[in-house]
C-alpha positions as CSV (number, residue, x, y, z in Angstrom):
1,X,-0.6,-44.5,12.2
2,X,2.7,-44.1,14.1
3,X,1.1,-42.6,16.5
4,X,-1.4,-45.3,17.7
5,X,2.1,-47.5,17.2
6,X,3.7,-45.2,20.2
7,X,0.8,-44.9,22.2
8,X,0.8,-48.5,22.0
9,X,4.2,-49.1,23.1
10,X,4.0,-46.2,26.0
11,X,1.3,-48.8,27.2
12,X,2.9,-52.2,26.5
13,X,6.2,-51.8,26.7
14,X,6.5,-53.3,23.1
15,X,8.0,-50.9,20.7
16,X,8.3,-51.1,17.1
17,X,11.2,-50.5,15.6
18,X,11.5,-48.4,12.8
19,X,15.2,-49.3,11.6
20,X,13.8,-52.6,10.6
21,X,10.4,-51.7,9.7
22,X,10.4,-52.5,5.4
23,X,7.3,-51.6,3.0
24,X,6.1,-52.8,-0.2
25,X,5.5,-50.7,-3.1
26,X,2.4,-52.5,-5.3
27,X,0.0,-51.8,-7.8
28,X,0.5,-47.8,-9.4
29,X,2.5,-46.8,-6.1
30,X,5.0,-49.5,-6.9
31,X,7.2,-46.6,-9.0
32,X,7.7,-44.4,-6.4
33,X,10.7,-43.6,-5.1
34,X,10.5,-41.9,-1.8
35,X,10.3,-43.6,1.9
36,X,7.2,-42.4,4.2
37,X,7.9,-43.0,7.8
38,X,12.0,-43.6,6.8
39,X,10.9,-47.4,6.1
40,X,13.0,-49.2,3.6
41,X,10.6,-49.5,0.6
42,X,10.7,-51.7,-2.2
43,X,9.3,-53.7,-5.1
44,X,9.6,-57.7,-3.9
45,X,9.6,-58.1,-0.2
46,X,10.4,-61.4,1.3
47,X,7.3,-62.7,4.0
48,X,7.3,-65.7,6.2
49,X,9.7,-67.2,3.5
50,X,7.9,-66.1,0.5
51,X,8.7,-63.5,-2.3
52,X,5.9,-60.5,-3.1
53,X,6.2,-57.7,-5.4
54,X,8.2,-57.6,-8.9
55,X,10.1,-60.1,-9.6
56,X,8.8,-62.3,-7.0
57,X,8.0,-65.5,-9.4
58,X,11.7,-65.5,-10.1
59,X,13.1,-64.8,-6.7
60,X,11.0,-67.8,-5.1
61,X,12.2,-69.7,-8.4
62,X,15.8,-69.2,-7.5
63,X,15.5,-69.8,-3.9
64,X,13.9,-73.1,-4.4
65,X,16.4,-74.7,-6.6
66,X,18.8,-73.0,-4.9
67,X,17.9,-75.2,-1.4
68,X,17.1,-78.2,-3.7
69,X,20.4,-78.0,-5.1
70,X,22.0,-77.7,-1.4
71,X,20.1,-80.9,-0.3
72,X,21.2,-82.6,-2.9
73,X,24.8,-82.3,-2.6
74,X,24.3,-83.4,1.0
75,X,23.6,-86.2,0.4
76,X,25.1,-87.1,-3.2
77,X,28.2,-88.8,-1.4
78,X,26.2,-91.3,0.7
79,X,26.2,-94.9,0.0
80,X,22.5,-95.2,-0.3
81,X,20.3,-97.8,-2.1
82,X,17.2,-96.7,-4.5
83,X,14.9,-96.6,-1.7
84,X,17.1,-95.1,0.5
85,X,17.4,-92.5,-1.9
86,X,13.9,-92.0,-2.8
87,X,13.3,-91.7,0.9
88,X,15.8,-88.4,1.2
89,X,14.3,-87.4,-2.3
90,X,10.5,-87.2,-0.2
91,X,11.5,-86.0,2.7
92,X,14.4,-83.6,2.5
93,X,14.5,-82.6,-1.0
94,X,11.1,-82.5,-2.1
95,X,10.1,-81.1,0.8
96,X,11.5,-77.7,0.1
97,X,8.7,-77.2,-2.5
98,X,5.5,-77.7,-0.2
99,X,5.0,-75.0,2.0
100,X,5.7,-72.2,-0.9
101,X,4.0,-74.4,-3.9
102,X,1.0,-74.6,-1.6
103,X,0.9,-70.4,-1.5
104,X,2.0,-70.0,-5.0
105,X,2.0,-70.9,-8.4
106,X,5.4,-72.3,-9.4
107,X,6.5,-72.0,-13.0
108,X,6.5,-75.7,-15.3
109,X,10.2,-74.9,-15.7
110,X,10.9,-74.7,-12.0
111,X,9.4,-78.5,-11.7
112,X,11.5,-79.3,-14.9
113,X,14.6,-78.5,-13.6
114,X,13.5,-80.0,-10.0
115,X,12.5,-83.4,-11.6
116,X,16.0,-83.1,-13.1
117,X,18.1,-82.8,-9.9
118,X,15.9,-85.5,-8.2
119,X,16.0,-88.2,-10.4
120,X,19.5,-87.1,-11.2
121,X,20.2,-88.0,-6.8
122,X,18.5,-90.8,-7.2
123,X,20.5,-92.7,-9.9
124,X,23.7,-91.2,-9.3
125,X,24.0,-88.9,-12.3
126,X,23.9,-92.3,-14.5
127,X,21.7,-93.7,-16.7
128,X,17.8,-93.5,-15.8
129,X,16.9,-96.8,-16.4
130,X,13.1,-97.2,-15.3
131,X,10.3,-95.2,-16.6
132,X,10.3,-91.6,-14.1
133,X,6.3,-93.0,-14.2
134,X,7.0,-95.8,-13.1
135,X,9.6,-94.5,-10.0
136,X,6.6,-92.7,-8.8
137,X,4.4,-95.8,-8.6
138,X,3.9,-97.6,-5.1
139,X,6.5,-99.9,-4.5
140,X,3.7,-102.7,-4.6
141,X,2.9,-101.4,-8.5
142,X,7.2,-102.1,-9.3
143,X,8.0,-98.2,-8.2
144,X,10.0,-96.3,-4.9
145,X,7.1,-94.5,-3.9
146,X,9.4,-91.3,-5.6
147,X,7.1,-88.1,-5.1
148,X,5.4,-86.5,-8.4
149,X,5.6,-83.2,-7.7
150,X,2.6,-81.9,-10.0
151,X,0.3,-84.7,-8.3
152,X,1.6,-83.7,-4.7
153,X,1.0,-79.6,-5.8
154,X,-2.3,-80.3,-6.4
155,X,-3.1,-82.8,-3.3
156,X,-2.2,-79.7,-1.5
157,X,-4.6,-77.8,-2.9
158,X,-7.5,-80.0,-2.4
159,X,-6.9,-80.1,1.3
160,X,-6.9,-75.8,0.7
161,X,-10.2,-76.5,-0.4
162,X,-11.3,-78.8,2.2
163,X,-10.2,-75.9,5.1
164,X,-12.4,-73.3,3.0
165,X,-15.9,-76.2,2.9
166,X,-15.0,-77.1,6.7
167,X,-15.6,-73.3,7.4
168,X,-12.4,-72.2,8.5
169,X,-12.3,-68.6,10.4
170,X,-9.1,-67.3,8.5
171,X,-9.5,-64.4,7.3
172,X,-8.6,-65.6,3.6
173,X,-11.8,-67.5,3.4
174,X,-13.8,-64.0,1.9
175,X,-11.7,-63.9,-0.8
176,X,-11.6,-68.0,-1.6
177,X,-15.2,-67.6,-1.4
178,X,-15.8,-64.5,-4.0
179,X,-13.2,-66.4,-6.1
180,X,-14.9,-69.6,-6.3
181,X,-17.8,-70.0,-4.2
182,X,-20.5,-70.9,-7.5
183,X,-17.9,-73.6,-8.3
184,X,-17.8,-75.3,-4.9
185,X,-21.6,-75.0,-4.3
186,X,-21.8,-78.9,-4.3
187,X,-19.6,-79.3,-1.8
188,X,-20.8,-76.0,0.3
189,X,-24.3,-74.6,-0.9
190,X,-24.0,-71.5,1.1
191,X,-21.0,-70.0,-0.4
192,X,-23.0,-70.3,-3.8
193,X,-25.8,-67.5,-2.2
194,X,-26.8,-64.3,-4.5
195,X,-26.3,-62.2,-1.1
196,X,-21.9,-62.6,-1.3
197,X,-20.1,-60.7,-3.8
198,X,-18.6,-63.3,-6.6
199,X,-15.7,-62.9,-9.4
200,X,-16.7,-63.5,-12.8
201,X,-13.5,-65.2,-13.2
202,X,-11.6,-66.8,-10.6
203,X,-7.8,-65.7,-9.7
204,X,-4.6,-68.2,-11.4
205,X,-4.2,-69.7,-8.1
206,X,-8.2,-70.8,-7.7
207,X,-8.1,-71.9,-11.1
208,X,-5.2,-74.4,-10.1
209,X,-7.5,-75.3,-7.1
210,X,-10.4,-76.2,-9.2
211,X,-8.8,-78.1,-12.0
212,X,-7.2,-79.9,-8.8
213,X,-10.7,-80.9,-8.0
214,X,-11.9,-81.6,-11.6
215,X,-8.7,-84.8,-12.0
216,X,-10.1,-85.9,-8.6
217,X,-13.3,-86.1,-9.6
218,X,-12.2,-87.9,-12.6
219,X,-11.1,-90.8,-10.0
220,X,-13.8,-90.1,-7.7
221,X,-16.9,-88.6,-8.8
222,X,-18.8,-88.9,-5.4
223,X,-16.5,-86.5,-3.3
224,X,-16.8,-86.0,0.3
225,X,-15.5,-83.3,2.5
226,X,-13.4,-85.7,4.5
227,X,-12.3,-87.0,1.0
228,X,-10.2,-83.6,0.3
229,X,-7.1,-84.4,2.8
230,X,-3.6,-84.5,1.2
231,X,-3.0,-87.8,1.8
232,X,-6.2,-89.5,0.1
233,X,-6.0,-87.1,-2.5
234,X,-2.2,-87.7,-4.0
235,X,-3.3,-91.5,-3.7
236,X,-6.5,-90.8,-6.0
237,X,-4.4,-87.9,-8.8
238,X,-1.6,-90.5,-8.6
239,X,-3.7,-93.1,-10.3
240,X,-4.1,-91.1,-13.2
241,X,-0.1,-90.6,-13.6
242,X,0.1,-94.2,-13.5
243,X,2.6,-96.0,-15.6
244,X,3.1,-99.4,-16.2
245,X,6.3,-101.2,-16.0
246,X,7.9,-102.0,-19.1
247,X,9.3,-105.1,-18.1
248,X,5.3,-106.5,-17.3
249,X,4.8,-105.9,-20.9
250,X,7.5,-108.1,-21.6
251,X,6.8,-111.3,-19.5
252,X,3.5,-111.5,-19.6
253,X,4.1,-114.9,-18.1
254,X,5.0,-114.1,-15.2
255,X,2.7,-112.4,-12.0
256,X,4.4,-109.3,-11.4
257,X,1.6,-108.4,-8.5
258,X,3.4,-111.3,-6.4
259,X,6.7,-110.0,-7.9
260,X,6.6,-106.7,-6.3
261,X,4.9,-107.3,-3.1
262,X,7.8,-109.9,-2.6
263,X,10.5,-107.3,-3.6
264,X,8.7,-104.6,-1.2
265,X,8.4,-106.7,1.7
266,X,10.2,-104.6,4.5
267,X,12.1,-107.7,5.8
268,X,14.4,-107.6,2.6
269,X,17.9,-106.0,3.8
270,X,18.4,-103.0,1.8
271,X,20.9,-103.9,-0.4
272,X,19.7,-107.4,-1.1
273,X,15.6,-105.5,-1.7
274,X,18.0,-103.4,-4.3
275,X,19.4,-105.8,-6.5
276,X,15.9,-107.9,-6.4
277,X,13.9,-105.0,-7.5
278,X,16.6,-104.2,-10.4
279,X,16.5,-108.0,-11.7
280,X,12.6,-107.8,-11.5
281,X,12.9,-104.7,-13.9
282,X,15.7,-106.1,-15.8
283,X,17.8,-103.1,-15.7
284,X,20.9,-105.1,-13.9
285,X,24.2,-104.6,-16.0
286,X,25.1,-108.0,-16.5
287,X,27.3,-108.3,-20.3
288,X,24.1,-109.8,-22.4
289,X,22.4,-106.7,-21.1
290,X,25.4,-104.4,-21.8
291,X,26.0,-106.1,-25.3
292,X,22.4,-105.5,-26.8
293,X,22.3,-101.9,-25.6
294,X,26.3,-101.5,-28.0
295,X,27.8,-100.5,-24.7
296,X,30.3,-103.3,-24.7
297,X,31.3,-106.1,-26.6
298,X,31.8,-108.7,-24.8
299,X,28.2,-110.8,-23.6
300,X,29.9,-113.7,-21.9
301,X,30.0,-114.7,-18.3
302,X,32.9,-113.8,-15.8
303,X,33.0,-117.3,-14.8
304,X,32.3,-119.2,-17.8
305,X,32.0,-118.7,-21.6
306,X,28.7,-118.6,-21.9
307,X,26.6,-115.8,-22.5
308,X,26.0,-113.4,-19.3
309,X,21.8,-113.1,-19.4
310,X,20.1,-112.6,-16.3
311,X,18.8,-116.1,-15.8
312,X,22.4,-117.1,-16.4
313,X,24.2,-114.6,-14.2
314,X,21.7,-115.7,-10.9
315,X,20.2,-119.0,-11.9
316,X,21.8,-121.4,-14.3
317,X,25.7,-120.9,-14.4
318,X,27.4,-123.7,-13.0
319,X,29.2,-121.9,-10.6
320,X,25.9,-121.0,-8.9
321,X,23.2,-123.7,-9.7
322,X,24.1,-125.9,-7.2
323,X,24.2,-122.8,-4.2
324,X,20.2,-122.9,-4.8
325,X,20.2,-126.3,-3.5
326,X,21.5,-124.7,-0.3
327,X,18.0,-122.5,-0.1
328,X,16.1,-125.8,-1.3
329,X,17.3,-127.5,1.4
330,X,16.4,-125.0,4.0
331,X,12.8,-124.4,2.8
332,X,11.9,-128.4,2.1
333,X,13.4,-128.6,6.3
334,X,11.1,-125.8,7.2
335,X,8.0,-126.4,5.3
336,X,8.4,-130.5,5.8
337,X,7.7,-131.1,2.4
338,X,9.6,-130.9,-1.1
339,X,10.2,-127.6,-1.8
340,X,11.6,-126.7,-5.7
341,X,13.7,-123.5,-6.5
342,X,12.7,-122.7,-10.8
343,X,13.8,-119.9,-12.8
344,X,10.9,-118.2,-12.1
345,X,10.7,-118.8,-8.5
346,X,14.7,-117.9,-7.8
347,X,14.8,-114.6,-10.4
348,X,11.0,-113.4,-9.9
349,X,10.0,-114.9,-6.9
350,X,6.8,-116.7,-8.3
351,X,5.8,-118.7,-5.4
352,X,2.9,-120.4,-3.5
353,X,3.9,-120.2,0.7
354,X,0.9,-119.4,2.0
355,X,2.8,-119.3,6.0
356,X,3.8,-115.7,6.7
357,X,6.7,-117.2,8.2
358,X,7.7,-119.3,5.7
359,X,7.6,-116.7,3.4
360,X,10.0,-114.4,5.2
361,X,12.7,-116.8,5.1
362,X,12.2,-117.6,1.4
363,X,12.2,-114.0,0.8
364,X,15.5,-113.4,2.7
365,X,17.3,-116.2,1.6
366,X,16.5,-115.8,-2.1
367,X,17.7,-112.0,-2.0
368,X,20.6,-112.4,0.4
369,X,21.6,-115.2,-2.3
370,X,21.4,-112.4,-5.4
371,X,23.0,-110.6,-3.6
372,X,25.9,-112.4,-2.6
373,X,26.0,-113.2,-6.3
374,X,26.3,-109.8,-8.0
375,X,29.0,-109.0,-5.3
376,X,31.2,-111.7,-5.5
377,X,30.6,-111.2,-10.0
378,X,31.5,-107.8,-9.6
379,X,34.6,-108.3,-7.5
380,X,35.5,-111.0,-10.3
381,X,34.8,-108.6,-12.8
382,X,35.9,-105.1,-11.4
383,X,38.2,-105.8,-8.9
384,X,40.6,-109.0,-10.1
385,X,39.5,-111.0,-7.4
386,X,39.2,-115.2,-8.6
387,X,36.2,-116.2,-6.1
388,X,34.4,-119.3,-6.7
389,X,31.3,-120.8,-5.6
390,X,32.5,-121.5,-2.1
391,X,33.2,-117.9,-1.6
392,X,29.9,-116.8,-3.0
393,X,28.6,-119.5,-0.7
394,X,30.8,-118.1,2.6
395,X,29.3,-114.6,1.6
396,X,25.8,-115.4,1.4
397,X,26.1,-117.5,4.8
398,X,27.8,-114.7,6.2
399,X,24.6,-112.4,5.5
400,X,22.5,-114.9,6.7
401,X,23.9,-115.3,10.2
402,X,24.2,-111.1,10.4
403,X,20.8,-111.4,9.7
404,X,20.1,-114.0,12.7
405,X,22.2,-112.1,15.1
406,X,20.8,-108.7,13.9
407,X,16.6,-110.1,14.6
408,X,17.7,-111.7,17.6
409,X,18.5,-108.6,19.6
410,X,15.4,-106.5,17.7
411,X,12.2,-108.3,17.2
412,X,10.6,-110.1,19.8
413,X,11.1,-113.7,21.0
414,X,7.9,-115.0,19.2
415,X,8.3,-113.4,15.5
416,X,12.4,-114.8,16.2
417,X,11.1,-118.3,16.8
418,X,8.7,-118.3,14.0
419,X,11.0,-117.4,11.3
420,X,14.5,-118.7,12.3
421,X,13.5,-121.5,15.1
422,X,10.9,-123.8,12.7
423,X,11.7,-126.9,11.7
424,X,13.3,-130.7,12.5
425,X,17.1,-128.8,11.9
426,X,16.4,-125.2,12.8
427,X,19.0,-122.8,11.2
428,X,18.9,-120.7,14.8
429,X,17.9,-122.1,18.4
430,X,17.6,-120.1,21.8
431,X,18.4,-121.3,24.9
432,X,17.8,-118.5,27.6
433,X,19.4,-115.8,26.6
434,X,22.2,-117.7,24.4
435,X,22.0,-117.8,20.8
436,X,23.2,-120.7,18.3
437,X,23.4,-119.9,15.0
């Protein structure tokens, strides 16, 4: 064999190099103890990225967690909101997994302790509040579109499926084939012919591949080639992981479905979106809260004596009632007719705008206003500050023209106008390239 390898080179130009030439000892050779052709022989070999041999299922192991881990205390130390962290969580963290999870098998304890470390980054190492179901939900279902790892694992094996029935030319195809070619004949008929050799019983892997195919199924029992990509396929398996928020079970009352397509509208600023979504799921630490969980004993209000509930905290304490007026005010202006803030409307956003643009700015100014709330209650509470309700009213203001300033210079002229320009007293107007806030 060397040979052909130097006659080879003599030819090309290209030769190999011996010195970093390594084999792999496997199945009754993988005792031995010499080294043919001076290679460096061993039992687990590391290829494109991925452990073979003895040992390997623990090597891989290790090496995973080991860059999940890294990730993770990357970014611990960043000021980032839920979402923000979900985000990193799906697309740096989690991402480690893909490319060797969709090669191998990885062990239930490796996910375990992978779950851990993600949901452990994305509430800081503190309490877990929401359902890990739930987190994994669509933002539009009450969740942070959080990855489920098992669900993503075996999306990726349905679109290894859907390369084997689209006739791919790879080489691995003879072997997916004579693993699992009677189980697919639905989807290919060919591969299910008496003239290809065909396993009595397919290899771990396939059998991960076809019980990836039987959940879908479950969802969608008319299954199309086109029907096996990634994407379309973690949508379907997620469904079946699907957990309802507690909180809807709670207030049944109120129309969560409006609730969290308000709270996942993308023109929320992140850290106003993040307090919203946390007072939709009632998970906010305000004393009531804090005093029927035994964590503390004290339940009243930093600002008055009675007790601190969420509807208190954001809607009916005296020191903040009359702030609503200020977003009353602004919406009656804009739509040109009487416009009411409730309890429902101001603490789960239960409302009727049918104008896109209208509903923008109720949107904003009902989570900039939460938000200026919680930080001015916090810096009350925490910090020994004495602000009242015209500093929770300067901060809230304060938002709200950042917010002005901020659209002005990125969305277009048109989408400015329609959601800070409407009106008889306009809270923004342009003239040329001027802007009056």
């Amino acid at each position: 064999m060397l040979q052909w390898f130097r006659l080879y080179g003599d030819a090309s130009g290209a030769q190999l190099n011996l010195v970093k030439c390594k084999g792999l000892w496997i199945g009754v050779w993988k005792g031995r103890s010499d080294a043919p052709f001076n290679f460096v022989w061993s039992n687990c070999n590391k290829i494109n990225g991925v452990f073979f041999g003895v040992n390997s299922t623990f090597n891989n192991c290790s090496l995973l967690l080991h860059k999940v881990k890294k990730c993770v205390n990357m970014y611990s130390g960043r000021n980032l909101t839920l979402f923000g962290r979900s985000m990193i969580a799906n697309t740096v963290i989690a991402a480690q997994l893909w490319y060797i999870g969709s090669i191998i098998i990885l062990p239930e304890t490796l996910i375990t302790a992978i779950n851990r470390c993600l949901f452990k980054f994305v509430w800081r190492n503190k309490i877990e509040c929401v359902n890990r179901g739930t987190l994994t939900q669509p933002a539009e279902n009450g969740g942070l579109n959080l990855v489920h790892i098992k669900t993503k694992l075996a999306s990726l094996r349905c679109a290894h499926l859907k390369q084997l029935v689209e006739g791919s030319q790879s080489n691995w195809t003879a072997f997916a084939v004579y693993y699992i070619g009677h189980q697919i004949r639905d989807l290919k008929p060919e591969y299910a012919a008496n003239n290809r050799p065909h396993a009595e019983q397919p290899s771990a892997f396939y059998v991960e591949v076809l019980n990836a195919l039987k959940q879908y199924k479950i969802i969608n029992k008319s299954i199309k080639t086109s029907d096996l990509n990634a994407k379309s396929a973690y949508k379907c398996l997620l469904e079946l992981e699907s957990v309802q928020p507690v909180i809807e079970k709670k207030l049944t009352n109120v129309n969560f479905n409006v609730a969290w397509k308000a709270v996942s509208n993308q023109v929320l600023s992140p850290w106003a979106r993040d307090i919203s979504w946390r007072l939709l799921h009632n998970v906010l630490p305000v004393a009531a809260h804090l005093y029927h969980l035994h964590i503390t004993r004290n339940a009243t209000c930093v600002y008055c004596n009675w007790p601190e509930t969420f509807a208190h905290c954001f809607y009916s304490c005296k020191y903040v009632r009359s702030l609503w007026c200020i977003v009353e005010n602004w919406m009656s202006n804009v739509t040109g007719q009487p416009f009411v803030v409730t309890q429902d409307v101001a603490l789960y956003l239960q409302n009727a705008i049918q104008n896109t643009g209208h509903l923008k700015l109720f949107l904003i100014a009902c989570a900039e206003l939460k938000y200026a709330i919680w930080t001015q209650r916090n810096r009350r509470k925490f910090e020994g500050k004495h602000p009242l309700t015209l500093d929770i009213e300067r901060l809230f203001l304060y938002h709200v023209r950042s917010r002005i300033r901020a659209d002005f210079v990125r969305i277009d002229s048109d989408s400015f106008a329609n959601l800070w320009c409407t009106g008889t007293t306009a809270l923004a107007s342009v003239a040329g390239h001027c802007l009056k806030v």
